[in-house]
N, C-alpha and C positions, 0 to 999 in steps of 0.2 A: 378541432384546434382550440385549445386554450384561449381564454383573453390574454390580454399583456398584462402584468404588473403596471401601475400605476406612479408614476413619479411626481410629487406636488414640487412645482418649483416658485421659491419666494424671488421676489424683485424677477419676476420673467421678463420683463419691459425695459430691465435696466441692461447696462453693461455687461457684470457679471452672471447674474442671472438669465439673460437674455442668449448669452455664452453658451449655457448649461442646456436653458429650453432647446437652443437650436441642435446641437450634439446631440444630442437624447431624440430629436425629430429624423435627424439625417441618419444616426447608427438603427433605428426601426424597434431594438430590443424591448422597450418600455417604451407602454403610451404619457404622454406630457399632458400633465396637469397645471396650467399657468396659471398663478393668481396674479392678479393686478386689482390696485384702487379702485381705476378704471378699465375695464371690459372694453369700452367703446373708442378707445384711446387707440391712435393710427399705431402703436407696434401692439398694440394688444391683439388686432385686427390681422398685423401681420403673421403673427403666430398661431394665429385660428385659420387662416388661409393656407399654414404650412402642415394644419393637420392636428396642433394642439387643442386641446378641453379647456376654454380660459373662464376662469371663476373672479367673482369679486372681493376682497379679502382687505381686510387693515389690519396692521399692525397692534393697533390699539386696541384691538374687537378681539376678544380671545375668542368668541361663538362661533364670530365668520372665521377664524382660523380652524377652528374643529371639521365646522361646516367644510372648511378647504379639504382636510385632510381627509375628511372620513372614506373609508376606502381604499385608503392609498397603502402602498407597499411601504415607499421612501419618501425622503424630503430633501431637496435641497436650499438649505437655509443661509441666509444673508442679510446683512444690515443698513438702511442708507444711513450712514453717519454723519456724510457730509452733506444730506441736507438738511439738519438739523446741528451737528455739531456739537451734539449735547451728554456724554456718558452718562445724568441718569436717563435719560431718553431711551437710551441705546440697552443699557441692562433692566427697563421696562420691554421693550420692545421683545428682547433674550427670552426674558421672564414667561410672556405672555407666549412668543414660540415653542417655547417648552412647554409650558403644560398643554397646550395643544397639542403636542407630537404623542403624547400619551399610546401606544399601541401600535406606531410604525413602527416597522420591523428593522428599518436602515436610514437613518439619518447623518446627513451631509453638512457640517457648519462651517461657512467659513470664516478662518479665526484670520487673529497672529500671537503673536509672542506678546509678553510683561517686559518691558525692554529695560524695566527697574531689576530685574535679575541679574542684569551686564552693568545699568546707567544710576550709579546711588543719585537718592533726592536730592543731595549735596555738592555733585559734581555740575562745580558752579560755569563752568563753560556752555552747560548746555543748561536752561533756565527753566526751574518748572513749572508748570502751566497748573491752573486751579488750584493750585497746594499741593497738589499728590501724585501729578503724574510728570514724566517725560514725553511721552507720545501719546498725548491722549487716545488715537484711534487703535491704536495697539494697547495699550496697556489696560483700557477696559476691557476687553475681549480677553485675553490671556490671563489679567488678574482678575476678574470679577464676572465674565461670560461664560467661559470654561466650566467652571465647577461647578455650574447650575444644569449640566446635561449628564455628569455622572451622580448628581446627590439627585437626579430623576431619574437616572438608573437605564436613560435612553440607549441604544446600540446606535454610537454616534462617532463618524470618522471626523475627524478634526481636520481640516484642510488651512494650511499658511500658504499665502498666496503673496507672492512678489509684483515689484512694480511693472504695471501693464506696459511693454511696448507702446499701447494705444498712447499714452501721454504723449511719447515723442511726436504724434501730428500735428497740436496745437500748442498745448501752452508752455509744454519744454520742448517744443521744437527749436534748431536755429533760429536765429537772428541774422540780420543782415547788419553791419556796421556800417560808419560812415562814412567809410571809404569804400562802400561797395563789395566788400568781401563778407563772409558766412564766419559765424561764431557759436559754440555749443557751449552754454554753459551749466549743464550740471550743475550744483554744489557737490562734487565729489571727490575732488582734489582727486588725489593717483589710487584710491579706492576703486574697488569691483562691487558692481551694483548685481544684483540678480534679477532677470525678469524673464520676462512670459508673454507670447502673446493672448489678448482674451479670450481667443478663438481655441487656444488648447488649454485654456481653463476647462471651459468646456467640455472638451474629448477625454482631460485626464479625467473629470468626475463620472462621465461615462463608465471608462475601465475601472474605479472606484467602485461602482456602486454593481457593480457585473461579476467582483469578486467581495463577497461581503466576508467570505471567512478568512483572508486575505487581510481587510482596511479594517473592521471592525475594533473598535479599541487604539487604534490606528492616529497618530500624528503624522500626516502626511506633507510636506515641506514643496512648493510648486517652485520652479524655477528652470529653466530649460538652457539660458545662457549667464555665465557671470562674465561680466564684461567693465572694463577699465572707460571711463571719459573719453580719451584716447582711441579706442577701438569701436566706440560708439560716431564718434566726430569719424571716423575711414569709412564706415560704414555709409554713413549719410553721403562721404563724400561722392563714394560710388554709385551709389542710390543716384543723387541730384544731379552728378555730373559736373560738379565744381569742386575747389576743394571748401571744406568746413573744418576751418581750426576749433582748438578747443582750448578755453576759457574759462574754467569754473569760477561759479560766484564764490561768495565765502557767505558761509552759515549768518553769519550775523546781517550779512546786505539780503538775505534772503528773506528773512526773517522780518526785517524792515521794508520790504516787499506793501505788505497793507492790507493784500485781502485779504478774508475773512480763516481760511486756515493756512496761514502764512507762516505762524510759530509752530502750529501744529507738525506739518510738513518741515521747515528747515530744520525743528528738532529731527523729524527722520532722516533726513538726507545726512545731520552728522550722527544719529545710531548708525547708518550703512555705513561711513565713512571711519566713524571713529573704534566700532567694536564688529570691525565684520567679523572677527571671531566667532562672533555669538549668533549674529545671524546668516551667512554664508555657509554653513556647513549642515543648518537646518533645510536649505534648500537644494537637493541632490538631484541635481544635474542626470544624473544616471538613471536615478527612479525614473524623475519626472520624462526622460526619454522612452524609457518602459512604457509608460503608463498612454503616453501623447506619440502614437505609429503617427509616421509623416507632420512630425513636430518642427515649426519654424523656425529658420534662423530669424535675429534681425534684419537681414540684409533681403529675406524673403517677405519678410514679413511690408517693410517698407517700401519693395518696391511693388508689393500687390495692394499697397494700401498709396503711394504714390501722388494719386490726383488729393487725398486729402491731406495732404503735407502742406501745415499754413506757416511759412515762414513769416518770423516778427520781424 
């Protein structure tokens, strides 16, 4: 019997990443290669207990990234943005994963879009942030991440990745008002957001990475539901068992919001709102059902996720 191919997967510990480790443990096909910071950290621990190889690795350390990969078949690669917050952070980070990947055969990035391709610097509604972007967390990746893994010539599927269902548990979940009734406020006015759960993140990059001659070269768009304010607030209602009207903020009370990626985020919430154009039609609903067998709805997704629903 052969060994497995090897899959190194970045941020195993995190959200996304975590997604990927776990898919790739449960389908058996390829054995998981977890880097984490820390090794001895309780989900690093988790993930060694379900059968993954967990390695120590920094972003900052292109050695210990070699050191991760060496061996490896694939990578699936990812960026923490927001805990740093920082674009050039983030295409040091790019940087140093690339040339690391040097010799993997299948590489997995997850991007998004340049939202300045739909959102001119100009258009003064939505306000630019550093001098040069709209979205920061999108538009470095898209402008300035992207073309550092074809001018390294890597065999590398480009994944955009939509907003996690996961949010709706805590900090965009309802609220309750003061009159004791339930309110969802999106910033989304009668716009369709697209999203996913993290769990079929996961699963698609599995089928991803199992057809390489398939994704290779590949912009692959994740999204499994588009869905209205509206049809999100029915859903919850059903879910909670009350009803949950729906209330969007508006972009600028968002934005005034305070923490730390406030401008970041409500500039995104009006790219979905205001140019779904550009970005709903990148995320195929139909693919990403291909791709995600026994793919969740929201209304699945929430009520199997249920007990962690913290109403504000």
């Amino acid at each position: 019997m052969s060994e497995k191919k090897i899959i190194a997967v970045v941020g195993a510990t995190g959200a996304q990443g975590g997604s990927v480790a776990r898919a790739l443990l449960a389908d058996g096909e390829f054995a998981v290669r977890a880097l984490a910071r820390d090794p001895e950290s309780g989900a690093a621990r988790e993930l060694a207990e379900l059968g993954a190889e967990v390695v120590a690795a920094d972003l900052y350390d292109v050695d210990s990234l070699r050191k991760a990969f060496s061996g490896a078949y694939g990578a699936y690669l990812v960026t923490p943005y927001f805990t740093h917050m920082s674009p050039a952070k983030e295409v040091e980070e790019v940087r140093n994963l690339v040339a690391a990947a040097e010799g993997l055969r299948h590489v997995v990035w997850s991007t998004l879009e340049d939202t300045r391709e739909a959102v001119p610097l100009d258009y003064e509604p939505m306000p630019t942030l550093e001098g040069k972007y709209k979205v920061p967390h999108f538009d470095v990746k898209g402008g300035e991440a992207d073309p550092l893994f074809a001018q390294a010539g890597l065999p590398t599927t480009y994944v955009r990745n939509s907003f996690y269902w996961n949010n709706l548990l805590n900090g965009s979940a309802p609220h309750r008002r003061a009159d004791g009734t339930l309110a969802l406020s999106l910033p989304m006015g009668e716009s369709r957001i697209s999203g996913i759960a993290a769990e079929d993140i996961g699963k698609a990059v599995v089928s991803i990475l199992k057809h390489p001659a398939e994704t290779i070269g590949q912009t692959i768009g994740l999204g499994t539901e588009h869905l209205t304010g509206e049809e999100v607030a029915k859903v919850f209602s059903d879910v909670l068992g009350e009803p949950v009207a729906y209330e969007p903020m508006s972009h600028n009370d968002f934005r005034a919001l305070g923490f730390p990626a406030a401008e970041d985020l409500g500039n995104m919430f009006q790219y979905y709102t205001e140019f779904a154009g550009h970005i709903l039609p990148r995320r195929d609903t139909v693919r990403t059902r291909e791709l995600v067998p026994g793919w969740l709805t929201l209304g699945e997704f929430l009520t199997a996720h249920r007990e962690e629903i913290v109403i504000g």
